[in-house]
C-alpha positions in Angstrom: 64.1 50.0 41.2 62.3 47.6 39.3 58.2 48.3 39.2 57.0 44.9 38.8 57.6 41.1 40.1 59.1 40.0 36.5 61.1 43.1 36.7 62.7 42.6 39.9 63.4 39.1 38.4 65.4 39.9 35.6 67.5 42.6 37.7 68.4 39.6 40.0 69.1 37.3 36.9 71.7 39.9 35.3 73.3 40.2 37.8 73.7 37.3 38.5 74.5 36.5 35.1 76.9 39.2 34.8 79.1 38.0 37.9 79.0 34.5 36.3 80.2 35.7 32.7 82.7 38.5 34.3 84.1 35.7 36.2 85.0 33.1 33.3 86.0 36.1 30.7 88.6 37.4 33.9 90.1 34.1 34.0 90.6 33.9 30.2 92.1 37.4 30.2 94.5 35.6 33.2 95.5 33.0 31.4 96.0 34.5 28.2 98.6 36.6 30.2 100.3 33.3 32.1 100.8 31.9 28.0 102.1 35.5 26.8 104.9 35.6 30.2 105.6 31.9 29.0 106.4 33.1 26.0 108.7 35.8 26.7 110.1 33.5 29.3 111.6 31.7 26.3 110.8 28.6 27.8 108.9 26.2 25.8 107.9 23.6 28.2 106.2 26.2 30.0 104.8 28.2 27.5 103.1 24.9 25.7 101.6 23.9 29.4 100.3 27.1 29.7 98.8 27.4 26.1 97.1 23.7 26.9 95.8 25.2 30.0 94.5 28.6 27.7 92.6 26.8 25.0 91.0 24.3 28.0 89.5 27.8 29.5 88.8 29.3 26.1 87.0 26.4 24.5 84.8 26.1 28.3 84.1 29.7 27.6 82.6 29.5 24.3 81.1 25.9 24.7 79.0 28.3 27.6 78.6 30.8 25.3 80.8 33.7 27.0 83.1 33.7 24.1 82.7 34.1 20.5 83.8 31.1 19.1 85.7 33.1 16.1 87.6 35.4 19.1 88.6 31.9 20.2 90.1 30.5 17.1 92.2 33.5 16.8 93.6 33.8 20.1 94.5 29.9 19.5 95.7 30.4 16.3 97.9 33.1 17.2 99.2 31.8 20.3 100.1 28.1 18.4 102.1 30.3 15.6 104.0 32.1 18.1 104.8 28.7 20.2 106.0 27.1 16.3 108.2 30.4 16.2 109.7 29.6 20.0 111.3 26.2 18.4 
């Protein structure tokens, strides 16, 4: 228990801020799964939707600051070479 006012505060704000940022890094973590089943799917329709749909959550994550901005980039750069490799 916290022992003073600002304490208390900041206990409220993380966790707060903790639900918020668990809640955006889940649905990353979801999607990033939905592009990976697209691409063992073999279909590439799908898998390029879902990749669109990816790097639209990734770049909200790190434009919030939830997400590394290099952790980003990679997961973008290795989901487009393995959509190239699909073709």
């Amino acid at each position: 228990m916290a022992n003073t006012k600002s304490a208390a505060k900041r206990a409220r704000q993380t966790t707060r801020r903790t639900a918020i940022n668990k809640r955006s890094l889940t649905a990353v973590k979801n999607q990033l799964k939905n592009v990976r089943d697209a691409l063992k799917g073999g279909s590439k329709d799908k898998a390029k939707a879902a990749a669109a749909s990816f790097f639209s959550t990734v770049d909200k994550a790190v434009k919030a600051g939830r997400l590394h901005s290099n952790a980003a980039d990679r997961h973008k750069s290795r989901l487009n070479s393995a959509l190239a490799k699909l073709a």
